[in-house]
C-alpha positions as CSV (number, residue, x, y, z in Angstrom):
1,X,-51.2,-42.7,-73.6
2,X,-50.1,-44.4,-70.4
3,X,-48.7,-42.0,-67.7
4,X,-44.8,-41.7,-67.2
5,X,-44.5,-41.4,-62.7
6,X,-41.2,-40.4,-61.0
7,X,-40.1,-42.8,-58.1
8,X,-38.0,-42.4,-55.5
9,X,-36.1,-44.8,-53.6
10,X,-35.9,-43.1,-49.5
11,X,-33.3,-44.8,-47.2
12,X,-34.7,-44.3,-43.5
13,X,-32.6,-47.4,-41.5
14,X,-29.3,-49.3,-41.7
15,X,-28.1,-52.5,-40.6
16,X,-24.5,-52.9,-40.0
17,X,-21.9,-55.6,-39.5
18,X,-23.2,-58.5,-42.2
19,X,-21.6,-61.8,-42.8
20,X,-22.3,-63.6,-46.1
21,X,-24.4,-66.4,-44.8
22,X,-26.9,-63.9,-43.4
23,X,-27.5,-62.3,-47.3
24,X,-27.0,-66.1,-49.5
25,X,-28.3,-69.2,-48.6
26,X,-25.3,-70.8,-50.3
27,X,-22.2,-67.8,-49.3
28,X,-18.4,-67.8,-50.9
29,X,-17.0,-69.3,-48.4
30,X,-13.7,-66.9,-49.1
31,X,-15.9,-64.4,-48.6
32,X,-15.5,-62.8,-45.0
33,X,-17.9,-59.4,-44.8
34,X,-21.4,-58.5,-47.0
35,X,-23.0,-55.9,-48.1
36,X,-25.0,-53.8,-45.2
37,X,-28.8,-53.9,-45.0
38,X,-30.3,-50.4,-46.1
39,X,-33.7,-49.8,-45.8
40,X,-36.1,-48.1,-47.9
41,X,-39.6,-47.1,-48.6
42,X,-40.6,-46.3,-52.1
43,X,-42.1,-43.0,-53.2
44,X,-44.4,-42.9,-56.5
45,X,-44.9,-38.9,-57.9
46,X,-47.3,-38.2,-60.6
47,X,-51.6,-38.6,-62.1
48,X,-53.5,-37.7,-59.2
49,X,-51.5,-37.9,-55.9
50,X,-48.1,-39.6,-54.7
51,X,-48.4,-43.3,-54.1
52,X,-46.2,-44.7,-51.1
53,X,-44.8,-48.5,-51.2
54,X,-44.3,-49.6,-47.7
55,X,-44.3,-48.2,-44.1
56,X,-40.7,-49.0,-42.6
57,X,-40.6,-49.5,-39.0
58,X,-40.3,-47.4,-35.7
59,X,-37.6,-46.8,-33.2
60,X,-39.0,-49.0,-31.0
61,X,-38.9,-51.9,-33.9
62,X,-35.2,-50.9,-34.0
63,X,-34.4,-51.1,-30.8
64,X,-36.0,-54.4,-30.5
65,X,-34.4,-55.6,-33.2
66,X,-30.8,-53.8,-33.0
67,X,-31.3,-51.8,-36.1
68,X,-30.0,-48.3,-37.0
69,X,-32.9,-45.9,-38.0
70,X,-31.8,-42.4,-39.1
71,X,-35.4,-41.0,-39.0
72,X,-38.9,-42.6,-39.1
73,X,-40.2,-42.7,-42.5
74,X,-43.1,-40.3,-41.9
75,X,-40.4,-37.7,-40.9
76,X,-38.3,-38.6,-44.0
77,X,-41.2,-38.4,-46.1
78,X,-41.9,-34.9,-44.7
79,X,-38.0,-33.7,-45.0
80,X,-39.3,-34.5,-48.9
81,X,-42.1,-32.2,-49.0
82,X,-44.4,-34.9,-48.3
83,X,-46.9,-35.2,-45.7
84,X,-48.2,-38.4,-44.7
85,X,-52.1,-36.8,-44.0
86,X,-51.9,-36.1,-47.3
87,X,-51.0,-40.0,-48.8
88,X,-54.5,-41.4,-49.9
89,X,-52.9,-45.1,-51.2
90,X,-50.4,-47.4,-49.4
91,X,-49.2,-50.2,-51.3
92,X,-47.8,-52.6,-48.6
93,X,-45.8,-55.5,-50.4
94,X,-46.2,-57.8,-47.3
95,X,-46.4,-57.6,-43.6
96,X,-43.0,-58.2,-42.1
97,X,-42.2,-55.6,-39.9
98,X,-39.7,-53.4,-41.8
99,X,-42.5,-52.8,-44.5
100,X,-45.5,-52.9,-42.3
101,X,-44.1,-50.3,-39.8
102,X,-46.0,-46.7,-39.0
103,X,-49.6,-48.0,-40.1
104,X,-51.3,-46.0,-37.5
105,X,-49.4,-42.5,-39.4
106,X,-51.3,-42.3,-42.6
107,X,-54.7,-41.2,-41.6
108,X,-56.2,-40.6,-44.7
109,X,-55.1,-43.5,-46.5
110,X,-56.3,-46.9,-47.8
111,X,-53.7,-49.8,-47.8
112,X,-53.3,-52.3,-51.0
113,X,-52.5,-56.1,-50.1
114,X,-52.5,-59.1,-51.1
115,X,-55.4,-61.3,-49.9
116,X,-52.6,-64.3,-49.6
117,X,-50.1,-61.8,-47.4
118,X,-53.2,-61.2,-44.8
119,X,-54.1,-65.2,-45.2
120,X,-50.1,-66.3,-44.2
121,X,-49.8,-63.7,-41.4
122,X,-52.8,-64.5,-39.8
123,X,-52.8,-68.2,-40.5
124,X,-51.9,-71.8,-39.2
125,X,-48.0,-70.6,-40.1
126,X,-47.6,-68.1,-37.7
127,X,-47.8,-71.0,-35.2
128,X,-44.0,-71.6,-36.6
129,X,-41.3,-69.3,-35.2
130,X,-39.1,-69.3,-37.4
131,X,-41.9,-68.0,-40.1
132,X,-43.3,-65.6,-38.0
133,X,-39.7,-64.2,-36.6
134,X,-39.9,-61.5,-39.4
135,X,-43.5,-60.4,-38.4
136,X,-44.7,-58.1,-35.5
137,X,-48.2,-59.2,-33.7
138,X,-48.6,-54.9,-33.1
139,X,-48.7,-54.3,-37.1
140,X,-50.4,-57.4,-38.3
141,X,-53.1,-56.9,-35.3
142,X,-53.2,-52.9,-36.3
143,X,-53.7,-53.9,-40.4
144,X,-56.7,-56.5,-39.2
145,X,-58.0,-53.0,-37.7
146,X,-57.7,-51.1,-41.2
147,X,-59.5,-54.1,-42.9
148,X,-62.5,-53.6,-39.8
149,X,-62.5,-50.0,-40.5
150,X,-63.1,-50.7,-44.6
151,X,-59.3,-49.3,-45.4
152,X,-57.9,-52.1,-46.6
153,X,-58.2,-52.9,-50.5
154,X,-56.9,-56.8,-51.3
155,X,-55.9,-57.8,-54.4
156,X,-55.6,-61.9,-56.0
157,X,-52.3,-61.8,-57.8
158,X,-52.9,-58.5,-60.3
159,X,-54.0,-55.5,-59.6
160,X,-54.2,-51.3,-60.5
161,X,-53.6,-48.9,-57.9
162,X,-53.4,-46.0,-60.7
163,X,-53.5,-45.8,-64.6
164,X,-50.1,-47.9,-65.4
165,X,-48.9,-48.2,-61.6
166,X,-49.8,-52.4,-61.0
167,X,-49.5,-55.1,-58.3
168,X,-48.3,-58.6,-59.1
169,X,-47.9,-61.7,-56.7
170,X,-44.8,-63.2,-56.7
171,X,-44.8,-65.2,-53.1
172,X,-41.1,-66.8,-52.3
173,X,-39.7,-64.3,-49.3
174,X,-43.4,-64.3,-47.7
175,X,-46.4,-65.9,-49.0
176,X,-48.2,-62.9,-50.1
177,X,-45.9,-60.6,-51.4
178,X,-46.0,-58.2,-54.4
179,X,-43.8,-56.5,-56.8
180,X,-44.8,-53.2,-57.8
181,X,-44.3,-52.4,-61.8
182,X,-44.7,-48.2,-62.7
183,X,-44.6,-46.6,-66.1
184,X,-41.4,-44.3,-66.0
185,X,-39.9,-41.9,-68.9
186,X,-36.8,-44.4,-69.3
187,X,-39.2,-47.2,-69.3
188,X,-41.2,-49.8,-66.7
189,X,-39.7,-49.6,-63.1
190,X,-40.5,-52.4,-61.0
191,X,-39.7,-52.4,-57.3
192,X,-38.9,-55.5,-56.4
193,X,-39.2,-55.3,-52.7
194,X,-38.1,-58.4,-50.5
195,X,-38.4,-60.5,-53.8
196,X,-34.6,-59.7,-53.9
197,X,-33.0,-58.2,-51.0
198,X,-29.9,-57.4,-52.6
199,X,-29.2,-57.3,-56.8
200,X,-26.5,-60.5,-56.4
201,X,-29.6,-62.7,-54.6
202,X,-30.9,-62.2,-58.5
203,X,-27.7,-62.3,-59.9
204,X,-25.9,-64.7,-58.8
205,X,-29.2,-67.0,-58.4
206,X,-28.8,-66.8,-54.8
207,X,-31.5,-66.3,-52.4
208,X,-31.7,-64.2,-49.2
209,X,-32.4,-66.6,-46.7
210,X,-35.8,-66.2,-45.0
211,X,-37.9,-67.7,-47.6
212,X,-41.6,-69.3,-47.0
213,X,-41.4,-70.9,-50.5
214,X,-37.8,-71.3,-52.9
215,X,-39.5,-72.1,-55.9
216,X,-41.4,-69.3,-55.8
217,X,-38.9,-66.7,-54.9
218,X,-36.6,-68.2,-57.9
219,X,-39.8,-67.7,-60.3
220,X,-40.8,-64.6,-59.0
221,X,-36.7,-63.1,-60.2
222,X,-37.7,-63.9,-63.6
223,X,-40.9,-62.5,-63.2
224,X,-39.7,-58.9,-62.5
225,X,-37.5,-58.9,-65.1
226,X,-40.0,-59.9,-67.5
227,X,-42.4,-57.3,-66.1
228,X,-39.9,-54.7,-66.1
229,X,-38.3,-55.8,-69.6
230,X,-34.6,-55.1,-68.5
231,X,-32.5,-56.1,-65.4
232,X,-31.6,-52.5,-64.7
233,X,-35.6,-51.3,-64.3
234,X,-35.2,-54.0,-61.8
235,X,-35.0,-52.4,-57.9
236,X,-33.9,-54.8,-54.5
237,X,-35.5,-53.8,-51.7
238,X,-32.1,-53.3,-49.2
239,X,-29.2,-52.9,-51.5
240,X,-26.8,-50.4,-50.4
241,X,-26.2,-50.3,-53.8
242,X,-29.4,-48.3,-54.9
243,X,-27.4,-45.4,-53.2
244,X,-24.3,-45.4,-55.9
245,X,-26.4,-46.0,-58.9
246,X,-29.0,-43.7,-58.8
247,X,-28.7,-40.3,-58.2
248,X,-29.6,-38.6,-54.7
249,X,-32.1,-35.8,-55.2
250,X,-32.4,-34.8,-51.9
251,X,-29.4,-35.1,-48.7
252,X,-31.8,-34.5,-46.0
253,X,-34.9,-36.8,-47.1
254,X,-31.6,-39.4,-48.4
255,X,-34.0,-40.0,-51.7
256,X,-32.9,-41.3,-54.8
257,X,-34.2,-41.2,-58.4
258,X,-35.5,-44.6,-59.5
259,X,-36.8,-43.2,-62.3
260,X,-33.4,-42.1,-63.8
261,X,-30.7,-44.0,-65.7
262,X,-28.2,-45.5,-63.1
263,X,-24.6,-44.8,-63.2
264,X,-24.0,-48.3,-64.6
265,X,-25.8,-51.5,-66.4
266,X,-26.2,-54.8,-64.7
267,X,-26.4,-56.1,-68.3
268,X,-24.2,-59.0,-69.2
């Protein structure tokens, strides 16, 4: 019988004021504010040992880039009970800096990506600044060190991390990234990461705009919903939100259960 995981959804950064065109590539034009930007990393709880979905970034990211960070990742992790020496597998769902952040603060683990993520971000594109605008030369440069130091395990489009918790290729934001689909007691979750920022990109059948591919990022909506089997086991990776659905299990570590019904259905 296949495992049932919790996961938890942990907000560490904000970014705040929005306009529409910088969440749609097509906005309302009667539309005059968005949504904010949260950020998250993902926490997976249960088998053998918790599994972490992405990194975040660091202060110095956010000053760089003008973003609010409430606490590093690693210390939200610990306000959790979690400690990051004691994280053995980092699923990273591609390199731009907000989810490859912090790579030097698990010691102990080994880092899942896709062999297509490490190809883009180290590849003929990066020549291109507009592609390489969401990337930062310290984190791709430090996960080139992790694959040198045999920590690195790539996957080709599927892959296992534990009994039930997979990796898929989707592409369409960057090149290389990955949703992540885990077995949960009200069914499959799958965190969608950048493949949809917010739930309307999906929705409304309107992307967020940095995209290295369209067709891809269009294909890869359906995807998750097939691979999660309902729109509602469906989770953005920066929807504020995440915060009203699901309910927060913990103030100071600002986590939220994924694995829970949410308040409402996106069902039509």
């Amino acid at each position: 019988m296949q495992p049932a995981y919790e996961v938890f959804a942990i907000r560490y950064a904000t970014m705040s004021p929005r306009t529409p065109h910088m969440n749609f590539m097509t906005p309302d034009p009667h539309e005059t504010a968005a949504s904010d930007l949260d950020y998250f990393v993902w926490l997976i709880r249960g088998g053998s040992g918790d599994i972490l979905v992405d990194t975040g970034f660091n202060e110095a990211a956010a000053k760089q880039r003008s973003r609010k960070l409430t606490r590093n990742p690693v210390d939200a992790l610990a306000a959790f009970g979690v400690r990051a020496d004691d994280i053995r597998d980092v699923i990273v769902t591609h390199l731009h800096y907000d989810h490859a952040g912090n790579l030097d603060r698990f010691p102990n683990a080994r880092f899942h990506l896709q062999d297509r993520e490490m190809s883009y971000a180290t590849g003929r594109c990066m020549c291109h600044g507009p592609l390489r605008h969401p990337f930062s030369v310290e984190d791709v440069t430090l996960m080139v060190r992790h694959v040198y130091g045999e920590r690195v395990v790539f996957h080709a489009g599927d892959g296992e991390v534990a009994p039930g918790v997979t990796l898929h290729h989707v592409g369409g934001h960057s090149d290389g990234l990955q949703v992540v689909r885990v077995p949960t007691a009200r069914g499959p979750v799958v965190l969608a990461s950048d493949a949809a920022h917010y739930y309307a990109n999906m929705h409304r059948k309107n992307p967020f705009p940095i995209i290295y591919n369209l067709g891809d990022m269009i294909e890869g909506w359906a995807r998750a919903e097939r691979l999660a089997g309902h729109v509602d086991r469906v989770i953005p990776g920066h929807d504020p939100l995440v915060r009203e659905l699901y309910r927060c299990v913990d103030g100071r570590a600002d986590a939220y259960a994924l694995h829970e019904a949410p308040a409402r259905s996106f069902a039509t």
